[in-house]
C-alpha positions as CSV (number, residue, x, y, z in Angstrom):
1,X,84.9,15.1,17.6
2,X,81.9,12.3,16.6
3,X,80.2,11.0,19.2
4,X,77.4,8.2,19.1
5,X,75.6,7.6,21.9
6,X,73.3,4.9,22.6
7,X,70.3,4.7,25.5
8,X,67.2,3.0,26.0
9,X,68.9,-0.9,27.1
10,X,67.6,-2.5,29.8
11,X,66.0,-5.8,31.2
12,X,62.8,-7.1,29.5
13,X,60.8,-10.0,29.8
14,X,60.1,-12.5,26.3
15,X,57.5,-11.1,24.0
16,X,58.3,-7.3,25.2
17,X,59.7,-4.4,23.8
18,X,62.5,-2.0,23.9
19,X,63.2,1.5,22.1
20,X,67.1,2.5,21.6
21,X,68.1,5.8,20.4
22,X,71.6,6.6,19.5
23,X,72.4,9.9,19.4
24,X,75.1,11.7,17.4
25,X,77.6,15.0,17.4
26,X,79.9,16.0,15.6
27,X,78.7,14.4,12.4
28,X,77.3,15.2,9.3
29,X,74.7,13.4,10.4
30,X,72.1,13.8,7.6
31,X,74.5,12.3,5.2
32,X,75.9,9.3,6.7
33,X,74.3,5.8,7.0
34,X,73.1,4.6,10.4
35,X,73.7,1.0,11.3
36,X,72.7,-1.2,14.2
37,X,74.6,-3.7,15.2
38,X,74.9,-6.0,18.6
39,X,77.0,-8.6,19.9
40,X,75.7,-11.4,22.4
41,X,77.3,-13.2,24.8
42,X,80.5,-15.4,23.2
43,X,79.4,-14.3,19.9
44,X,81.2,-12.2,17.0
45,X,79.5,-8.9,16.6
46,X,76.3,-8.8,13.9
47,X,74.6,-6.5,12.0
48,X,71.0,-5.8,12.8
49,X,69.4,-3.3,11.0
50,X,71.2,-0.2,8.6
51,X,69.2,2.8,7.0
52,X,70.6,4.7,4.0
53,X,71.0,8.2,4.6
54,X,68.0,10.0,3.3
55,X,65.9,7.1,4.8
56,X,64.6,5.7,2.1
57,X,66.8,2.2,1.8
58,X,66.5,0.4,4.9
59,X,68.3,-2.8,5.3
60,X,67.3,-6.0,8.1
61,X,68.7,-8.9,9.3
62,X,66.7,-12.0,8.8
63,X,66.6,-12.9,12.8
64,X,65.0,-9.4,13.0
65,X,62.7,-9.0,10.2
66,X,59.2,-8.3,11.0
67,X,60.3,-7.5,14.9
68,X,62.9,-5.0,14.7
69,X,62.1,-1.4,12.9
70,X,64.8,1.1,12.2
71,X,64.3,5.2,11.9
72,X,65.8,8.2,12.2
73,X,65.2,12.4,13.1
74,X,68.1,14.4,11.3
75,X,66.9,17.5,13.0
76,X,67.3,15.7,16.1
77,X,70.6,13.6,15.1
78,X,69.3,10.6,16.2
79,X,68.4,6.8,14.9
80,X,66.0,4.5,17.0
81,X,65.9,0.4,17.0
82,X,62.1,-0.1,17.7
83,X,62.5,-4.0,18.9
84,X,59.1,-5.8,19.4
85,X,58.1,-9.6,20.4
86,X,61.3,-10.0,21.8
87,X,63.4,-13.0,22.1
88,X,65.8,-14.2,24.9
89,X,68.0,-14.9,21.9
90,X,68.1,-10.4,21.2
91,X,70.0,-10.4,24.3
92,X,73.6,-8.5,23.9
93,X,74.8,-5.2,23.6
94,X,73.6,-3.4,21.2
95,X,75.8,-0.4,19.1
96,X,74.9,2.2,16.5
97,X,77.4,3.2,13.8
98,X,77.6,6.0,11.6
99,X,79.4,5.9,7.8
100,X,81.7,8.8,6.4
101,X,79.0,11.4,5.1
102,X,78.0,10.0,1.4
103,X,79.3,6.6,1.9
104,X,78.0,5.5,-2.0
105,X,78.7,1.8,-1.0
106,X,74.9,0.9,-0.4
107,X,73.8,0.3,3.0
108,X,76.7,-2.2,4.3
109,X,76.3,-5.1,6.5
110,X,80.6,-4.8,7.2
111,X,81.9,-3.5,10.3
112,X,84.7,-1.5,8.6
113,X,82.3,0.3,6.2
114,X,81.4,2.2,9.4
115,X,83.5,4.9,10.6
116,X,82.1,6.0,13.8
117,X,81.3,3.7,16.9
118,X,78.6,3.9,20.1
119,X,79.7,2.9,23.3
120,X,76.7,0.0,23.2
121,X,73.0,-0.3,25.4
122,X,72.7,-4.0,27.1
123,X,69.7,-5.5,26.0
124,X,68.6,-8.5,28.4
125,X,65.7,-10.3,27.4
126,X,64.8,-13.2,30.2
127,X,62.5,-16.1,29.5
């Protein structure tokens, strides 16, 4: 059975910064994209930030560019969201997501390219 499973939310002031890790079982982990993705308050789910399996594509939402930095340990199974300078506006919770093992697609921005599904980390960022 997969299981993603993010830590590392909490409350942070403006201008702070936060390190999730998501942490997998279960999976073929080393050959499946990683995405990050979050959803704010009244707002449709977004993609953040995806890396390509062998970690050498990385992909970034514009509204994170330059803030938020994506890796991951395969030994360790896990894929971290380094978020920097952040913004009230980063507030919601925030989910990893794992593709099928070889997904050839590219790293994918959709929802239903991903397979597997955190339970989510809130991330509150006050002013």
């Amino acid at each position: 059975q997969v299981q993603l499973v993010e830590s590392g939310g909490g409350l942070v002031q403006a201008g702070g910064s936060l390190t999730l890790s998501c942490a997998a079982s279960g999976l073929t982990f080393s050959y499946s994209d990683m995405g990050w993705f979050r959803q704010g308050p009244g707002m449709e789910r977004e993609f953040v930030v995806g890396m390509g399996w062998n970690g050498g594509s990385i992909d970034t939402a514009d509204s994170v560019s330059g803030r938020f930095t994506v890796s991951r340990d395969n030994a360790k199974m896990t894929v971290y969201l380094q978020m920097n300078s952040l913004k009230p506006e980063d507030t919601a919770g925030y989910y990893c997501a794992a593709t099928l093992p070889f997904y050839s697609g590219g790293i994918s921005r959709r929802e239903r390219d991903y397979q597997y599904w955190g339970q989510g980390t809130q991330v509150t960022v006050s002013s």
